[in-house]
C-alpha positions in Angstrom: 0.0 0.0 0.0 2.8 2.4 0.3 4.4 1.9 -2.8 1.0 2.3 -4.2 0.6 6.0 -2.9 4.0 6.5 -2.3 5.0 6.4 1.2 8.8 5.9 2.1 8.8 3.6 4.8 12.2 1.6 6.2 12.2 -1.9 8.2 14.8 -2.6 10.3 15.6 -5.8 12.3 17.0 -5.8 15.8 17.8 -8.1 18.6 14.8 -7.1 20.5 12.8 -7.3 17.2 12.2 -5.1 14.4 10.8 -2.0 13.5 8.8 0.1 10.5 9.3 3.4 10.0 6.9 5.7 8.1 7.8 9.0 6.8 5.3 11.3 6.7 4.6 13.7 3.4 6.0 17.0 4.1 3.4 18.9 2.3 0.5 16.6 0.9 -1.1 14.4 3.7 -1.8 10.9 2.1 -5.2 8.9 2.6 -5.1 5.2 2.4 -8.9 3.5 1.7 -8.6 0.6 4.6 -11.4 -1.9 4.5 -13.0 -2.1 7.6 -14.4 -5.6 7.5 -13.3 -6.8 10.6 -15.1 -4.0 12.7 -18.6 -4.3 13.9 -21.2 -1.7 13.8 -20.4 0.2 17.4 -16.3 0.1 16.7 -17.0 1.6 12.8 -19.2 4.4 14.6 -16.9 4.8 17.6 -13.8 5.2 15.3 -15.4 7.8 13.4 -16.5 9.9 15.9 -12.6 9.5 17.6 -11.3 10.5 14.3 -13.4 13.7 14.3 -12.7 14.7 17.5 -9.2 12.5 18.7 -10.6 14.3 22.3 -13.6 12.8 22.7 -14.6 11.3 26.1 -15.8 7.7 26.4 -18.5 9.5 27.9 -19.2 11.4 24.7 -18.8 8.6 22.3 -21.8 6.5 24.7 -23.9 9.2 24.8 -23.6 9.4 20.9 -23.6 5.5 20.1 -26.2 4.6 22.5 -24.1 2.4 24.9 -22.9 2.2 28.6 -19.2 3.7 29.4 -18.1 0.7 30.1 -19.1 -0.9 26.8 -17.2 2.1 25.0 -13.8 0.6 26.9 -14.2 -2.7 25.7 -14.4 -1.0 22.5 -11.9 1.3 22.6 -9.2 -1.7 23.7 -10.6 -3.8 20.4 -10.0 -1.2 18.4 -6.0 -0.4 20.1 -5.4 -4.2 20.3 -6.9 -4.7 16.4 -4.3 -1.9 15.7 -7.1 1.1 14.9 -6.5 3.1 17.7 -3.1 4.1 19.5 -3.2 6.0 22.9 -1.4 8.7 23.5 0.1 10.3 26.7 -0.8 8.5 30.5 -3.9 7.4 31.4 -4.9 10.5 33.2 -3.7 13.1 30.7 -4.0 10.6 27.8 -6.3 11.0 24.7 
């Protein structure tokens, strides 16, 4: 896919493992079409609203899906652990 829309990426193996390494486009952001067929209904709809607003609360996003907070965790970690969704900063300061 990055050779398609040409992304310069660079793999490098270690002793602890290996690493990619995307560079981003300097001036032209690039979109990649990414099938979501292994989503259900409420991770589709709870991506998109994180993608609007990378802020949201999981407050927010159950008020807006229809679903408890709780539910919207479970969700969220699907959607980190099926590579979607990365979290960024602590969990108190974190988005």
């Amino acid at each position: 896919m990055c050779s398609e829309v040409g992304v310069k990426w660079l793999y490098e193996k270690s002793g602890y493992g290996f690493t990619f390494i995307f560079y981003r486009a300097t001036s032209n952001s690039v979109s990649l079409d990414v099938t979501l067929t292994e989503l259900n209904d409420s991770e589709i709809k709870t991506l998109n609203l994180i993608k609007t607003n990378p802020k949201i609360t999981r407050e927010d996003i159950a008020t807006v899906i229809n679903k408890n907070i709780r539910t919207v965790q479970r969700i969220t970690n699907s959607l980190v652990k099926k590579g979607y969704l990365i979290r960024v900063g602590n969990n108190r300061f974190g988005y």
